[in-house]
N, CA, C and O atoms as CSV, one atom per row, in Angstrom:
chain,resi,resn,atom,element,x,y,z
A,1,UNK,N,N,30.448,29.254,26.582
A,1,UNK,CA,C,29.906,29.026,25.269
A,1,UNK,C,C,30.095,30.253,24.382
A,1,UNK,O,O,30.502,30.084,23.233
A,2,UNK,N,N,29.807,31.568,24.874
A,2,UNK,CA,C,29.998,32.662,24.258
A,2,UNK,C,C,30.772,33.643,24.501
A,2,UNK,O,O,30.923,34.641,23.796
A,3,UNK,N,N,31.299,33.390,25.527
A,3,UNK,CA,C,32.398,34.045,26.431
A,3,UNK,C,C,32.431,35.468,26.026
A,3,UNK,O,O,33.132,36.144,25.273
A,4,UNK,N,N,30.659,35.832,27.379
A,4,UNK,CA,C,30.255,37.306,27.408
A,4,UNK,C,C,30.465,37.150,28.976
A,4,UNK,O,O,29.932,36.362,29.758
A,5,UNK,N,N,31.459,38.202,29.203
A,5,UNK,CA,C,31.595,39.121,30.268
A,5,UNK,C,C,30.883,39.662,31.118
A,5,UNK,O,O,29.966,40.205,30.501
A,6,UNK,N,N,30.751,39.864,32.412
A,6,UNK,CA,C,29.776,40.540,33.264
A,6,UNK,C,C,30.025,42.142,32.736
A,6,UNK,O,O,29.245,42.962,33.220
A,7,UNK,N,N,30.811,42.535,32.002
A,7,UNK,CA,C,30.520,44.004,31.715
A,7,UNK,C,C,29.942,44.078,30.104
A,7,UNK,O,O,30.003,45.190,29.580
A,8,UNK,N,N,29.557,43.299,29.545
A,8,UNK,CA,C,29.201,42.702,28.133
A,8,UNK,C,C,27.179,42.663,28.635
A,8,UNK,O,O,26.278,43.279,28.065
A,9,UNK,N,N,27.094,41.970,29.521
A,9,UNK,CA,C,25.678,41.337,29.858
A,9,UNK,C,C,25.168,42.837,30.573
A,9,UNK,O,O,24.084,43.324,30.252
A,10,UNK,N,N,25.877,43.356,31.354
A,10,UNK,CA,C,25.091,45.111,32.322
A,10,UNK,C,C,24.968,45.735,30.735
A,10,UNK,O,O,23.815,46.084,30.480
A,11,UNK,N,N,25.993,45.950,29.567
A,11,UNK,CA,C,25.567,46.812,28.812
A,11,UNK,C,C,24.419,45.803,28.024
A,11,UNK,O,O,23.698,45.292,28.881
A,12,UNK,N,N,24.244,45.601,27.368
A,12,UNK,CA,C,23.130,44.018,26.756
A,12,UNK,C,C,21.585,44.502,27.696
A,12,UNK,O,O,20.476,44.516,27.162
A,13,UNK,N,N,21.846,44.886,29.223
A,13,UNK,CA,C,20.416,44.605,29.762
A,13,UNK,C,C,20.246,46.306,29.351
A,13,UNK,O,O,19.330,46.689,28.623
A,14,UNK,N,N,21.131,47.106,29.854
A,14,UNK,CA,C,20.758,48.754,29.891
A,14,UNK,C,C,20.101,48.806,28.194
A,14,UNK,O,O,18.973,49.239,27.959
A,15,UNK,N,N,20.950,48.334,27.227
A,15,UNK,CA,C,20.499,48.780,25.939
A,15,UNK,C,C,19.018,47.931,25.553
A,15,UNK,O,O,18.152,48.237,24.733
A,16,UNK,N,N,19.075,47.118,26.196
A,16,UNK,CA,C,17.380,46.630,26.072
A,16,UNK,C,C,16.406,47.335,27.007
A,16,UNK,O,O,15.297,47.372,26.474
A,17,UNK,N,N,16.422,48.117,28.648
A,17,UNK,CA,C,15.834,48.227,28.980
A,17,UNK,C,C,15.243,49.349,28.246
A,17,UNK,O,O,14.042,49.598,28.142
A,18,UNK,N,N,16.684,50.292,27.522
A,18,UNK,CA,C,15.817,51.533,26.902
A,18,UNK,C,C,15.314,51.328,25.673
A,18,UNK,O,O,14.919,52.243,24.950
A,19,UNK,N,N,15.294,49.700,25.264
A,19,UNK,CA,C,14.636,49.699,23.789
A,19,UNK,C,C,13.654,49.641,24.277
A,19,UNK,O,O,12.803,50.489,24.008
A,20,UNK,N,N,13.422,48.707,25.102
A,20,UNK,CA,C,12.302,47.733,25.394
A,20,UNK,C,C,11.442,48.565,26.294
A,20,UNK,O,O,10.225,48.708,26.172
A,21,UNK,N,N,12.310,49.171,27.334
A,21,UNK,CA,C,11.351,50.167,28.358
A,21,UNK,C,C,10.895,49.157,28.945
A,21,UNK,O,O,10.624,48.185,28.239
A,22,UNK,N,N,10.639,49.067,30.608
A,22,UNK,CA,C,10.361,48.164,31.730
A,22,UNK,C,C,8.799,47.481,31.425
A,22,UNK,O,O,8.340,46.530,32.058
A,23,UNK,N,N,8.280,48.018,30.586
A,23,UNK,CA,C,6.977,46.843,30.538
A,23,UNK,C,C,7.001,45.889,29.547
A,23,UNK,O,O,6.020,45.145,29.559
A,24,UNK,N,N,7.802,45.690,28.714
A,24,UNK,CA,C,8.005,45.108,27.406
A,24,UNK,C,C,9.008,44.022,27.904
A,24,UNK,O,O,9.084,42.818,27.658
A,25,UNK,N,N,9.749,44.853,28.689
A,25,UNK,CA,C,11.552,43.951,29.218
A,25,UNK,C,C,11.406,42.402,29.489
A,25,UNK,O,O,12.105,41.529,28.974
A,26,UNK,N,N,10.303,42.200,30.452
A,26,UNK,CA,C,9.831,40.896,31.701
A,26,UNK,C,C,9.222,40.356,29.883
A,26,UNK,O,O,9.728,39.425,29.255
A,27,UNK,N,N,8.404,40.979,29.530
A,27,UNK,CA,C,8.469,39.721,28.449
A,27,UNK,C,C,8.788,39.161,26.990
A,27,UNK,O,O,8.462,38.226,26.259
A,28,UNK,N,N,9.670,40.350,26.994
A,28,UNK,CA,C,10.533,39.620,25.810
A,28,UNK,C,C,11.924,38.947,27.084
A,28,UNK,O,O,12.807,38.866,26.230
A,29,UNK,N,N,12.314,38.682,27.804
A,29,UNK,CA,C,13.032,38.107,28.856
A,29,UNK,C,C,12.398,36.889,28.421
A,29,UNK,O,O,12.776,36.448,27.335
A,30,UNK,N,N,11.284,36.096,29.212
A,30,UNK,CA,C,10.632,35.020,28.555
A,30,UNK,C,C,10.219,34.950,27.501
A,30,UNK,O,O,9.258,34.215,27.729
A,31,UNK,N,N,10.184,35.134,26.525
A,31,UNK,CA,C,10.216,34.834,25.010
A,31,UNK,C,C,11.316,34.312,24.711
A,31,UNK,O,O,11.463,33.168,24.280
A,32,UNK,N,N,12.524,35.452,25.005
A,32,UNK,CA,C,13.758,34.446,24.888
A,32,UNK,C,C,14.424,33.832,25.257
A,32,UNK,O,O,15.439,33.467,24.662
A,33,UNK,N,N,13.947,33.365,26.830
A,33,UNK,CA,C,14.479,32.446,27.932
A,33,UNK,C,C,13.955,31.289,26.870
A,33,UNK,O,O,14.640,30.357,26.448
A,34,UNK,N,N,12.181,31.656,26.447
A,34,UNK,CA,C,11.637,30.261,26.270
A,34,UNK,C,C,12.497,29.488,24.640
A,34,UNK,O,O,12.614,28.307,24.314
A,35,UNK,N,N,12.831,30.422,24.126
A,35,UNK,CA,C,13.400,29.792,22.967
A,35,UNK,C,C,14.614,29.660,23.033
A,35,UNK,O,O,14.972,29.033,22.036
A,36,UNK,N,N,15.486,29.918,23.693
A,36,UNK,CA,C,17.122,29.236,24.094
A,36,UNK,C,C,16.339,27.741,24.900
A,36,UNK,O,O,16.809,26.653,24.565
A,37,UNK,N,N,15.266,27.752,25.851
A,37,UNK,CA,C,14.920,26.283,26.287
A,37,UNK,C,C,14.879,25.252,25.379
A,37,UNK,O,O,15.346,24.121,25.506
A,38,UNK,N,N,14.113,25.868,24.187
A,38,UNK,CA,C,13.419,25.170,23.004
A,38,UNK,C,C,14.627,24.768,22.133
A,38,UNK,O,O,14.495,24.060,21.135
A,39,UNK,N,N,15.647,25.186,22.500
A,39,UNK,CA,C,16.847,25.214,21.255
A,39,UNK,C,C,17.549,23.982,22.069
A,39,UNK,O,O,17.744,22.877,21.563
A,40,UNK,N,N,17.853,24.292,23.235
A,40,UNK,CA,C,18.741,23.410,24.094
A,40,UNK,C,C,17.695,22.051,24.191
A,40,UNK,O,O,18.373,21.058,23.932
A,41,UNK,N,N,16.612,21.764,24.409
A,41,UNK,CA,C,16.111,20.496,24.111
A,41,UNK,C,C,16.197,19.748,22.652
A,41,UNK,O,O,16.522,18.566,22.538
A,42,UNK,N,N,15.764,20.848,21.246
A,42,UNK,CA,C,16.073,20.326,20.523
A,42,UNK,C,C,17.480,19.652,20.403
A,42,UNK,O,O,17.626,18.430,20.392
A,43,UNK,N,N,18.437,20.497,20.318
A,43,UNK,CA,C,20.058,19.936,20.409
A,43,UNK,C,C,20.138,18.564,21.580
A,43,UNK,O,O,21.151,17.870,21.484
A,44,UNK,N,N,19.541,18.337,22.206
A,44,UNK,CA,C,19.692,17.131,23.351
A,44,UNK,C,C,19.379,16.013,22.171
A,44,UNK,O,O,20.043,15.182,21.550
A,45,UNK,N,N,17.582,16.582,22.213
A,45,UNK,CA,C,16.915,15.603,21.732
A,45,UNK,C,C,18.010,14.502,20.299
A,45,UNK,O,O,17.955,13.305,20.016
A,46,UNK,N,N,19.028,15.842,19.637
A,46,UNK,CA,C,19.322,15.594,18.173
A,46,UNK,C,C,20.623,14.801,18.778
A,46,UNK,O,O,20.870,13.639,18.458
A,47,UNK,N,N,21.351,15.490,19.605
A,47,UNK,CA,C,22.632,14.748,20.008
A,47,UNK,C,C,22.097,12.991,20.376
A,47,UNK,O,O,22.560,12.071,19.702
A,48,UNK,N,N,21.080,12.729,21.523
A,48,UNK,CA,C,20.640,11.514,21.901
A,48,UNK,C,C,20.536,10.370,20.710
A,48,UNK,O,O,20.937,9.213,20.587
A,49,UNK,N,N,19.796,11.290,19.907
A,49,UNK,CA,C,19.416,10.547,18.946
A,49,UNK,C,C,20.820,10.032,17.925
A,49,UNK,O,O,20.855,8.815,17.740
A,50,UNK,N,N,21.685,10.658,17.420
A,50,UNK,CA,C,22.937,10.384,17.162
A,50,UNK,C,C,23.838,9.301,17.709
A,50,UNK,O,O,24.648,8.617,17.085
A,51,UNK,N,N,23.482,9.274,19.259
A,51,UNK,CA,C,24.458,8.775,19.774
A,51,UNK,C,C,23.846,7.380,19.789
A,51,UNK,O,O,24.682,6.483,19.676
A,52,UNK,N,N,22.528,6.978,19.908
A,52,UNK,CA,C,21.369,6.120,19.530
A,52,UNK,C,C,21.646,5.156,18.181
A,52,UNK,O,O,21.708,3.927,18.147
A,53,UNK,N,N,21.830,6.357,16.810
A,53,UNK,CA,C,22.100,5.573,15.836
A,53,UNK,C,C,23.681,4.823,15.816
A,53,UNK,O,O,24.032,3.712,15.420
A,54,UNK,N,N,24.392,5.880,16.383
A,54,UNK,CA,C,26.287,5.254,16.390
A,54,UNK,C,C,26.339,3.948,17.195
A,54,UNK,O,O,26.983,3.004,16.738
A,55,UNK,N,N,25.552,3.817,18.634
A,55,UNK,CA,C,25.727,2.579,18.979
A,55,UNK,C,C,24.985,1.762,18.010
A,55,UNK,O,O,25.554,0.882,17.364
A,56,UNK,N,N,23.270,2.119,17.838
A,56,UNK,CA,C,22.984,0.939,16.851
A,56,UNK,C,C,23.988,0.167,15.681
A,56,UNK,O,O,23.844,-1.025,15.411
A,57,UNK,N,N,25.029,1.044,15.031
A,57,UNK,CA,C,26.094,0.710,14.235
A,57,UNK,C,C,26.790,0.193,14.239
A,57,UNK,O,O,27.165,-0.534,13.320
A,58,UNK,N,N,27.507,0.410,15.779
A,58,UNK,CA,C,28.779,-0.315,16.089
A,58,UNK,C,C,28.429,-1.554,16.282
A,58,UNK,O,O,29.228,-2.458,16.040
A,59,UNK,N,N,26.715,-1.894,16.920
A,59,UNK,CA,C,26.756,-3.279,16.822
A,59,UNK,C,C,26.343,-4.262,15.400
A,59,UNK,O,O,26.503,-5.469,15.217
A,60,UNK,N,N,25.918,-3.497,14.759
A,60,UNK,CA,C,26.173,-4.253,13.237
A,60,UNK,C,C,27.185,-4.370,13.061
A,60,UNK,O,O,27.461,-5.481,12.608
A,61,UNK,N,N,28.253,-3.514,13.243
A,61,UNK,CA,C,29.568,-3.428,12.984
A,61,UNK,C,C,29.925,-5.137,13.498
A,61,UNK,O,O,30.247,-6.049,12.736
A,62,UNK,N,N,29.767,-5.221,14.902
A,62,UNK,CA,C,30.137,-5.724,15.740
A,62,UNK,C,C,29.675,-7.571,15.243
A,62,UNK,O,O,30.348,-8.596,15.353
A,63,UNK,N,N,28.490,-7.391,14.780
A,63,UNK,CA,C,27.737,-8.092,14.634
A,63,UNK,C,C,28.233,-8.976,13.176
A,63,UNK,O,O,27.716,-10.056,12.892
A,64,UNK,N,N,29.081,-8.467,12.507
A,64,UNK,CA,C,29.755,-8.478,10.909
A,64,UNK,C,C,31.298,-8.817,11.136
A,64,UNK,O,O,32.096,-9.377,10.383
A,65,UNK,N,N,31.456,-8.299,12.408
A,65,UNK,CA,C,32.733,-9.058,13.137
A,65,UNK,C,C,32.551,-10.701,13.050
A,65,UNK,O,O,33.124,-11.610,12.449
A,66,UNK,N,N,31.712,-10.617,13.753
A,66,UNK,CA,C,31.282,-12.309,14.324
A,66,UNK,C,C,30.947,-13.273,13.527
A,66,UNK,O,O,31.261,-14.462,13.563
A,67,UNK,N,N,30.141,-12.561,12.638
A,67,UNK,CA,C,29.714,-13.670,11.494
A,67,UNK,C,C,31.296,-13.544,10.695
A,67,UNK,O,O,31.799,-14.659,10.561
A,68,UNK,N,N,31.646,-13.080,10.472
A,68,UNK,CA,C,33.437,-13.355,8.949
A,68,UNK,C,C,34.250,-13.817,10.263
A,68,UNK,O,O,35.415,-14.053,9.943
A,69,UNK,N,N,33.999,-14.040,11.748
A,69,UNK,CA,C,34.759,-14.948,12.506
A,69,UNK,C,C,34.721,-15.707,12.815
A,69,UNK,O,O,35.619,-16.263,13.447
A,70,UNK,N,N,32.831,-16.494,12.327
A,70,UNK,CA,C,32.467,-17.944,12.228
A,70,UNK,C,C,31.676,-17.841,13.650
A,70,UNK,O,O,31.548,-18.750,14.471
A,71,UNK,N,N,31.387,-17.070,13.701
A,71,UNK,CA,C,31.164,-17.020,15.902
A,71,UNK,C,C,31.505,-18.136,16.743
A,71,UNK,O,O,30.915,-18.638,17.700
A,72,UNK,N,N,32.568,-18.406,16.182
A,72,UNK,CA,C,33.728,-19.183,17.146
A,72,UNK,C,C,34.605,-18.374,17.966
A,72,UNK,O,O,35.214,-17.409,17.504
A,73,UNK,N,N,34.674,-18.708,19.048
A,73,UNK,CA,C,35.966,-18.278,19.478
A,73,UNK,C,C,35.875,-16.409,19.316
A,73,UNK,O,O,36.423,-15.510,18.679
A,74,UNK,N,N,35.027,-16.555,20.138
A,74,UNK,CA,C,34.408,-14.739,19.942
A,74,UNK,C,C,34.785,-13.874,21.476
A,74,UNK,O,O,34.787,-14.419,22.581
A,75,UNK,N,N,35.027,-12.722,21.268
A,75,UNK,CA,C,35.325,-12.167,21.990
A,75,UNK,C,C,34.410,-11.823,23.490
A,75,UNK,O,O,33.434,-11.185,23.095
A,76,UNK,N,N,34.349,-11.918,24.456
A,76,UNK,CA,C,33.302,-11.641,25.283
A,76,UNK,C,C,32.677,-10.092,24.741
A,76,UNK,O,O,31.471,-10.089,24.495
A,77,UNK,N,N,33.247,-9.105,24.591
A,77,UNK,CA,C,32.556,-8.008,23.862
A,77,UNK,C,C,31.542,-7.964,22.644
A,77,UNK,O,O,30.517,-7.322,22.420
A,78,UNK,N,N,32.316,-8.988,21.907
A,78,UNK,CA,C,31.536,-9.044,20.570
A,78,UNK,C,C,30.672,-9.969,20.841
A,78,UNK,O,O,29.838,-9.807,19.950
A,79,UNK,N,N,30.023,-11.558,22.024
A,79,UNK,CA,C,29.263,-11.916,22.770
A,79,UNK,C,C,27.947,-10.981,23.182
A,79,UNK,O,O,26.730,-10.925,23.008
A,80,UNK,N,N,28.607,-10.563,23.584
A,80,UNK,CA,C,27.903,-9.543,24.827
A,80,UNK,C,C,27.042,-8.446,23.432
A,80,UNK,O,O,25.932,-7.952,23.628
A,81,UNK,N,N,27.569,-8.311,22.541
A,81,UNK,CA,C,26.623,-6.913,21.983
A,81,UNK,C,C,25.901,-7.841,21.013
A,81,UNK,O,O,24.773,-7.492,20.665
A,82,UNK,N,N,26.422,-9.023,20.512
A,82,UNK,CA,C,25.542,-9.822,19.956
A,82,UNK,C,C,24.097,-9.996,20.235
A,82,UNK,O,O,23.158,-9.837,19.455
A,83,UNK,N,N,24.073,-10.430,21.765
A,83,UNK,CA,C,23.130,-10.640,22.724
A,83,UNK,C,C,22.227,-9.399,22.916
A,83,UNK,O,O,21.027,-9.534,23.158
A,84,UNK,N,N,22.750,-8.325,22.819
A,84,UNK,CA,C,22.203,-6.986,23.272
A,84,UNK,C,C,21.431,-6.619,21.911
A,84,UNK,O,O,20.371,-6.013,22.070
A,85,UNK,N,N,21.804,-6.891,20.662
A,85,UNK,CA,C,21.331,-7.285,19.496
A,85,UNK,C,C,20.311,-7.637,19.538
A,85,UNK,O,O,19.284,-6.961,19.604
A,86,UNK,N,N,20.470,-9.136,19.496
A,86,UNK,CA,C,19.421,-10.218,19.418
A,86,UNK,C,C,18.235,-9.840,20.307
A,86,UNK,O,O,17.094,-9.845,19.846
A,87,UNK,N,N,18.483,-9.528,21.519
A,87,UNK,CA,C,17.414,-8.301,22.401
A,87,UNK,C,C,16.464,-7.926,22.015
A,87,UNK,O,O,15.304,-8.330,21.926
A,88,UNK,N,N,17.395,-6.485,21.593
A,88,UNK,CA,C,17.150,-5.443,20.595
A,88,UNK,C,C,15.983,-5.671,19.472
A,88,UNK,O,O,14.937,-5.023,19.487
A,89,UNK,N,N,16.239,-6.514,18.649
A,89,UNK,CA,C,15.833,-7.367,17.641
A,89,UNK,C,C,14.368,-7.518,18.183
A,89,UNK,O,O,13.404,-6.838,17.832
A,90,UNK,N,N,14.382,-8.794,19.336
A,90,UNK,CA,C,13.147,-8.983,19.941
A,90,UNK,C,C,12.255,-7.601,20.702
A,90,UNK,O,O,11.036,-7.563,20.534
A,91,UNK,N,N,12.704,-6.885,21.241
A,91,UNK,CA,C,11.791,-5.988,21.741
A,91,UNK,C,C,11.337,-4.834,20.580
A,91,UNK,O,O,10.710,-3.868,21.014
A,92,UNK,N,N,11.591,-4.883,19.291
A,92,UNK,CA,C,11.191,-3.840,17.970
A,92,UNK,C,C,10.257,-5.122,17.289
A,92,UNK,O,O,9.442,-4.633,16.507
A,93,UNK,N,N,10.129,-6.824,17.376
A,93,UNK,CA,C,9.724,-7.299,17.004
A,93,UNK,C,C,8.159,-7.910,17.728
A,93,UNK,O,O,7.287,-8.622,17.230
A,94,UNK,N,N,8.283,-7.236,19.186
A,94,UNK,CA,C,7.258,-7.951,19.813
A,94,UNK,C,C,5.843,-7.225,19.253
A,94,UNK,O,O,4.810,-7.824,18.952
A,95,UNK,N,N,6.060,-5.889,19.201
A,95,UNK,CA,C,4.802,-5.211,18.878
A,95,UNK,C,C,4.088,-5.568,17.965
A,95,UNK,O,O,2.884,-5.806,18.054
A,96,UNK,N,N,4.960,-5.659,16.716
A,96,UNK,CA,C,4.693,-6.325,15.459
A,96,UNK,C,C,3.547,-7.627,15.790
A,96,UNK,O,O,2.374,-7.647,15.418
A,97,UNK,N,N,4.270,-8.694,16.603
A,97,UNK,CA,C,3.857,-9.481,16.718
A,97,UNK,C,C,2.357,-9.629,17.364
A,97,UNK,O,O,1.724,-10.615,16.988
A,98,UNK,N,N,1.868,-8.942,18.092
A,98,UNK,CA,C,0.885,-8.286,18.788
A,98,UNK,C,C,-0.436,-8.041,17.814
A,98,UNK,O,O,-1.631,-8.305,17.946
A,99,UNK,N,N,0.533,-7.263,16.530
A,99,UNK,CA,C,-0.663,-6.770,15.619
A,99,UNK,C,C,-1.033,-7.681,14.876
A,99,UNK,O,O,-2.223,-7.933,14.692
A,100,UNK,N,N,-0.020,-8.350,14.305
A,100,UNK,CA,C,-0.448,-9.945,13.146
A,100,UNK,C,C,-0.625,-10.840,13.600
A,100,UNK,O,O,-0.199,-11.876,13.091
A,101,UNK,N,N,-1.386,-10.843,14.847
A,101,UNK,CA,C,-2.040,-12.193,15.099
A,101,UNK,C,C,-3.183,-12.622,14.453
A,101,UNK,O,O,-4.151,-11.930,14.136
A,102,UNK,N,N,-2.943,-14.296,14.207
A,102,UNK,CA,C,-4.310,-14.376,13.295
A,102,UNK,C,C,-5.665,-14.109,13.318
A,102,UNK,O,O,-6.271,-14.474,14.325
A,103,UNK,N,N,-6.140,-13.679,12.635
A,103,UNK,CA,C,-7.771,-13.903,12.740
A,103,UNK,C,C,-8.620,-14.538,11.963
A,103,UNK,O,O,-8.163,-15.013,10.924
A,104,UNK,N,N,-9.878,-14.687,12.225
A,104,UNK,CA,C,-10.617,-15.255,11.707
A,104,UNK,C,C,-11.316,-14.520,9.932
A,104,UNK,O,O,-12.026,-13.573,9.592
A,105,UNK,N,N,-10.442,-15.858,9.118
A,105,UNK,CA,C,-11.503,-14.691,7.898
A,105,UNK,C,C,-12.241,-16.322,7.390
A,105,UNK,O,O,-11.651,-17.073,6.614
A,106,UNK,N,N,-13.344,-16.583,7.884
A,106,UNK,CA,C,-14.195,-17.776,7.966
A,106,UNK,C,C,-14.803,-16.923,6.843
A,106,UNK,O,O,-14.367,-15.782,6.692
A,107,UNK,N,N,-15.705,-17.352,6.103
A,107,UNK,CA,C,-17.181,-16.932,5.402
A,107,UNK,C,C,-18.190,-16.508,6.527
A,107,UNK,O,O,-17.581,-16.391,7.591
A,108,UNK,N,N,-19.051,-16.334,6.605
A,108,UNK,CA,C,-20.130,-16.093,7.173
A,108,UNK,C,C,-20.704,-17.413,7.013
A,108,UNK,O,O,-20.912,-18.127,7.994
A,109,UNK,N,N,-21.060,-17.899,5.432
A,109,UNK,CA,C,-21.892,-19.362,5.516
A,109,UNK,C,C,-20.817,-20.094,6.157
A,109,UNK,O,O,-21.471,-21.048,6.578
A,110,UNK,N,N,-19.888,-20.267,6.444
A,110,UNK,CA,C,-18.931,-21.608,7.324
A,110,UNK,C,C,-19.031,-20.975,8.617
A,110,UNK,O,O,-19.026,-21.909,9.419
A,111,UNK,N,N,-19.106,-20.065,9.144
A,111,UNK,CA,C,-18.768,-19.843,9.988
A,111,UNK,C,C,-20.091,-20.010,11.179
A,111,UNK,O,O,-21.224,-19.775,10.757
A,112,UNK,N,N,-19.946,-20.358,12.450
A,112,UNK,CA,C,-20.770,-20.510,13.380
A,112,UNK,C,C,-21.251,-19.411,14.189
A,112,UNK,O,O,-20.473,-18.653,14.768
A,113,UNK,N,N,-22.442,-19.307,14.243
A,113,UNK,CA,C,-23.127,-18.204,14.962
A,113,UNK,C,C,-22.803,-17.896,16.778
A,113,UNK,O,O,-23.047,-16.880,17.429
A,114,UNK,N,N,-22.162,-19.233,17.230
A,114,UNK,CA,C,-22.406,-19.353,18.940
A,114,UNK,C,C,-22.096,-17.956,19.507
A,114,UNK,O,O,-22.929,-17.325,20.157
A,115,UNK,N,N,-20.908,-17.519,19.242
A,115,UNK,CA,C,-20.220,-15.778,19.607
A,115,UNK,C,C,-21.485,-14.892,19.420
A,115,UNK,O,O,-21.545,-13.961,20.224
A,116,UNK,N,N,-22.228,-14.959,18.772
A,116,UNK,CA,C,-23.666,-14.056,18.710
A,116,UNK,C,C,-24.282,-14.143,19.890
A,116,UNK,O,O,-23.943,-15.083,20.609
A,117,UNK,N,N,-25.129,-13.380,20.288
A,117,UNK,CA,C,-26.246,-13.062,21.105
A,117,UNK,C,C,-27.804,-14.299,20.154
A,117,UNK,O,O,-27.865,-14.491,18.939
A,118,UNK,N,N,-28.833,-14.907,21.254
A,118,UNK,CA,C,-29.321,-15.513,20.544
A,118,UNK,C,C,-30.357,-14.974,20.032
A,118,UNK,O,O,-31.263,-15.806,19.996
A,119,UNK,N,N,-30.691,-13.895,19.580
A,119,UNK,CA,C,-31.709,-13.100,18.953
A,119,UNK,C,C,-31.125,-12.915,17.657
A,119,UNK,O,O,-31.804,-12.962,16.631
A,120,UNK,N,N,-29.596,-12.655,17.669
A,120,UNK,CA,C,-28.833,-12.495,16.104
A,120,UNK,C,C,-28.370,-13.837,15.576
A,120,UNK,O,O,-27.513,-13.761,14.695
A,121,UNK,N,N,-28.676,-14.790,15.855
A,121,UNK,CA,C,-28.265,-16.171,15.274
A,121,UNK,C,C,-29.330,-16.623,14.357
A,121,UNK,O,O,-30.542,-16.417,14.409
A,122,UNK,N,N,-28.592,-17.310,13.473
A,122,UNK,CA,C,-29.607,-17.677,12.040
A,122,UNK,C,C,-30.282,-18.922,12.594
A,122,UNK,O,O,-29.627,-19.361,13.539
A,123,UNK,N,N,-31.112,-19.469,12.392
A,123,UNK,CA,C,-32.402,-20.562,13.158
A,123,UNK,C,C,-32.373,-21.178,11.688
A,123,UNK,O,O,-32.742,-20.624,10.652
A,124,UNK,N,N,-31.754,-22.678,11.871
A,124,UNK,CA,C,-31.107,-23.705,11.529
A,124,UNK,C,C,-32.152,-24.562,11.185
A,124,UNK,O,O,-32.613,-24.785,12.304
A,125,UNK,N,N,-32.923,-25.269,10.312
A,125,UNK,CA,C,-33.063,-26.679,9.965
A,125,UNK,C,C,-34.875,-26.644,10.921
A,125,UNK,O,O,-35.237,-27.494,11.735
A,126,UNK,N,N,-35.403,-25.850,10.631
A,126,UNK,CA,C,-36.403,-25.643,11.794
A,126,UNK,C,C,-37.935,-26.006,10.726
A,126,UNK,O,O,-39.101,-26.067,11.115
A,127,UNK,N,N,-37.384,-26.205,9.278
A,127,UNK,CA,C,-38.594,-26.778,8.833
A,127,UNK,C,C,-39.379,-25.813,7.612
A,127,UNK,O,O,-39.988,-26.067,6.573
A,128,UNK,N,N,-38.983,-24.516,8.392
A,128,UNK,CA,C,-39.825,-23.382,7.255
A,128,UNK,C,C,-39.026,-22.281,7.371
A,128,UNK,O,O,-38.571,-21.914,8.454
A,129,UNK,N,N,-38.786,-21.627,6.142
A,129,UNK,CA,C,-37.994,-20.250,6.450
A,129,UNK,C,C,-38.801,-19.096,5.439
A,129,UNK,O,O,-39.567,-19.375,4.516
A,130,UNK,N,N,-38.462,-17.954,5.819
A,130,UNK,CA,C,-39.241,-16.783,5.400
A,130,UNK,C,C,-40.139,-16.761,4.454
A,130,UNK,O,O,-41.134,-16.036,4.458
A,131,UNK,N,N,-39.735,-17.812,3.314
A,131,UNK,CA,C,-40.056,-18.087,1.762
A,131,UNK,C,C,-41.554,-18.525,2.009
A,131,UNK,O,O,-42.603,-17.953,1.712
A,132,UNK,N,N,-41.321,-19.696,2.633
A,132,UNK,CA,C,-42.280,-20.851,3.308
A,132,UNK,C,C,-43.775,-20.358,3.812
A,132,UNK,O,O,-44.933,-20.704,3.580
A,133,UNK,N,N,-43.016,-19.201,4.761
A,133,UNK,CA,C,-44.127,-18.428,5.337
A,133,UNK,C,C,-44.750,-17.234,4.378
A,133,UNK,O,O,-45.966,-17.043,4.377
A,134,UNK,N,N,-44.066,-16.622,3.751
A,134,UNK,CA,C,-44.779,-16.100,2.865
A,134,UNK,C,C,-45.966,-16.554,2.193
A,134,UNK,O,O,-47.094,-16.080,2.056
A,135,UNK,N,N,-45.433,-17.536,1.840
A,135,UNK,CA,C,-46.226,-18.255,0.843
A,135,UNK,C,C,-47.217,-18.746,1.084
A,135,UNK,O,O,-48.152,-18.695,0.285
A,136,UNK,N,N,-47.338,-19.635,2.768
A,136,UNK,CA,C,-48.515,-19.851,3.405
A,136,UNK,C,C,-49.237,-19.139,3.495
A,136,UNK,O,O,-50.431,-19.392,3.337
A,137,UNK,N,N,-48.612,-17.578,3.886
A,137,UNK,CA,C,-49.720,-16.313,4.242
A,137,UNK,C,C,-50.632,-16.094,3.080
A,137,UNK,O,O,-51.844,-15.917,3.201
A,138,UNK,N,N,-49.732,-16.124,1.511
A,138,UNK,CA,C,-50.900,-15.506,0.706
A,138,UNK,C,C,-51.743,-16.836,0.131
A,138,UNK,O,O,-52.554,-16.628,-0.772
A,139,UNK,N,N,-51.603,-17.906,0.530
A,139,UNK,CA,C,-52.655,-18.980,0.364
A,139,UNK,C,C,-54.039,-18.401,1.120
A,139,UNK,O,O,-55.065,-17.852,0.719
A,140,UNK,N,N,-53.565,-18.778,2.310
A,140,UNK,CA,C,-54.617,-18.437,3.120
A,140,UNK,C,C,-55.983,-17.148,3.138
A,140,UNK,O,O,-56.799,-17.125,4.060
């Protein structure tokens, strides 16, 4: 990669040991072991990802083949990535699907209490409600 020499790297360590002097050496060593690590993952991470978007492409590409060829009479390749597509497609679409499932947007007045606990359910048709009783109380 840099095409340093074993007599390039002995002078490189001598001129650091006397910058650095032997207690400093061990850790600027890991400091910069750790950030050539940090560099070489990033560059993975960036290459992967590249190579990620180029296939995603080729099969649009691929995919733009098929349709201006009527998807008649299609190539087993251009088949085959169709499919890997259509896949594709479904497994970025399932999650989605997961989250927008319907729910309930009832009213409260339409809606039925049973899912409640029966201490939190509204008491139905029973003859007298809060008003009722009030009102008895300050008769009395």
């Amino acid at each position: 990669m840099f095409d340093i020499g074993f007599w390039e790297l002995v002078l490189i360590s001598v001129v650091a040991l006397v910058v650095l002097g032997p207690e400093r050496l061990p850790v600027a060593i890991r400091s910069v072991s750790k950030f050539v690590r940090t560099a070489k993952t990033m560059a993975n991470n960036v290459k992967d990802e590249l190579s990620q978007e180029l296939k995603i492409q080729e099969l649009q590409d691929n995919l733009r083949k098929a349709e201006n060829m009527g998807m008649k009479d299609l190539s087993p390749e251009l088949q085959s990535s169709i499919e890997e597509l259509k896949k594709a497609a479904q497994d970025v679409q399932r999650p989605y699907a997961k989250q927008s499932e319907p729910t309930s947007t009832t009213t409260p007045s339409n809606s039925t209490d049973e899912h409640l606990p029966e201490e939190n359910r509204i008491m139905k048709d029973e003859g007298s409600t809060d008003e009722n009783k009030i009102s008895d109380d300050k008769k009395a």
